[in-house]
N, C-alpha and C positions, 0 to 999 in steps of 0.2 A: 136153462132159465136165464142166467144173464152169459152174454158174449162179447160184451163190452164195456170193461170197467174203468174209471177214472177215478184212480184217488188223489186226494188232497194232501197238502202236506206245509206246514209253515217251519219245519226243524224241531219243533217243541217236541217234548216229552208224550204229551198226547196225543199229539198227530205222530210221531212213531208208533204208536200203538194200533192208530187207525191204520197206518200204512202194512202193517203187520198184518194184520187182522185184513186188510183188504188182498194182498197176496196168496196168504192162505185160504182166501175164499176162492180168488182167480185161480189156481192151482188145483183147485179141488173141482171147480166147472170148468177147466180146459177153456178160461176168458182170455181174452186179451186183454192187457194191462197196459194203462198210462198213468205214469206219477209226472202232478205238475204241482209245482212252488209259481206263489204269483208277488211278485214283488212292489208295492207301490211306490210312484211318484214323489220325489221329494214336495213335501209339501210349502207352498210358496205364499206366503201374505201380503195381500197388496192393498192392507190398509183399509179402512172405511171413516167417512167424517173427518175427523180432525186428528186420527191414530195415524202414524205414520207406518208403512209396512215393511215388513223384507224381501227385498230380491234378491235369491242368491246367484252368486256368480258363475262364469260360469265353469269355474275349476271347483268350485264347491258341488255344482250338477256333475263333471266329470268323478269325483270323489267318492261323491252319492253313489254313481249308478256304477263303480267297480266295485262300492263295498256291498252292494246289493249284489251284482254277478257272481261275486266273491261268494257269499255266502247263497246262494240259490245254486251253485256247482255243488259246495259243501251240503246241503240237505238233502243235493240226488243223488252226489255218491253216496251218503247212508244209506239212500232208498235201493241203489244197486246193488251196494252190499248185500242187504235184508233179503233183494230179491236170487238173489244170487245161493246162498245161505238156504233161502227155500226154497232153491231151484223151479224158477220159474222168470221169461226171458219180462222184461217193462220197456217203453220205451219214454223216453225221460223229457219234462217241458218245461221249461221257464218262461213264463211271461214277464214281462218287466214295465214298471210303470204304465199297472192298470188298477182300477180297485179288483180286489181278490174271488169276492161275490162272483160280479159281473162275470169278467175271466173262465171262471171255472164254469158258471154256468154254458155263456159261450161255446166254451172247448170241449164241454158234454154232446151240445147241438152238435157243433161243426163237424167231430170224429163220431159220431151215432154212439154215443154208448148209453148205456141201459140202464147202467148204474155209478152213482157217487159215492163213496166212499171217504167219511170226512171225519175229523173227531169234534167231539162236543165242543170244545174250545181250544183256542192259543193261547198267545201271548198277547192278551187284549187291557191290562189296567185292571180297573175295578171289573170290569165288563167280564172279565175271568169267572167273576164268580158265580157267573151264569152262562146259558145256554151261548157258546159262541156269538157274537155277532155277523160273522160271515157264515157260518153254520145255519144261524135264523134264514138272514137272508134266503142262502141258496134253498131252503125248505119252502121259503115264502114265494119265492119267485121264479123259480126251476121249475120243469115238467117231466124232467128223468127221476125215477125216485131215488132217494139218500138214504141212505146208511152212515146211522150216527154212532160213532164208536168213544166208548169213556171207560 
């Protein structure tokens, strides 16, 4: 049925769950499995009208983007673990400084898989208290079907 799984993953409590729950499906259809964490872009203001904006420097961008690899190593070794644990092999991706959406959609295309595997939300603010917004997204604008796990 599916031979090509991509799950999602931001470290949160419920994307573990999806990531669980997507191995255990991979495991059980003999799929191949990809776990990708997508990291974004420090976000940069450069002001509108009479606001003045921020640039940041660019030891503040090198900062950024360690403490972002830093922690995008930390959510695949959990994911290795888990896969490990469930004995089944993943091969592991970070994207870094992309929207998260995009990305995964992307990396469904690029590697043909068949299926996504995402959980209903992260770590989004208010926005938590609904249906992800990178979860919408990918529903909304993807062509491989999702699998929404909560």
């Amino acid at each position: 049925m599916y031979a090509n799984i991509l799950l999602s993953t931001d470290g949160s409590d419920i994307a573990k769950k999806g990531i669980e729950h997507g191995i255990a499906l991979a495991k059980a259809l003999n799929a191949k499995v990809t776990v990708i964490t997508v990291t974004e872009a420090l976000p940069v203001d450069y002001g509108s009208g009479h606001a003045g904006g921020w640039m940041p420097s660019q030891e503040e961008f090198d900062r950024y983007d360690a403490a972002c690899e830093e922690h995008a190593g930390k959510v695949l070794h959990d994911a290795r673990v888990m896969a490990e644990k469930i004995g089944t092999p993943v091969e592991l991706l970070h994207i870094p400084n992309a929207h998260p959406a995009t990305a995964i959609i992307q990396t469904a295309k690029s590697r043909g898989c068949d299926l996504i595997v995402m959980a209903s939300h992260g770590r989004r603010g208010l926005r938590k208290l609904f249906l992800g917004s990178q979860t919408s997204e990918v529903l909304v604008d993807g062509s491989v079907p999702v699998l929404v796990v909560h």
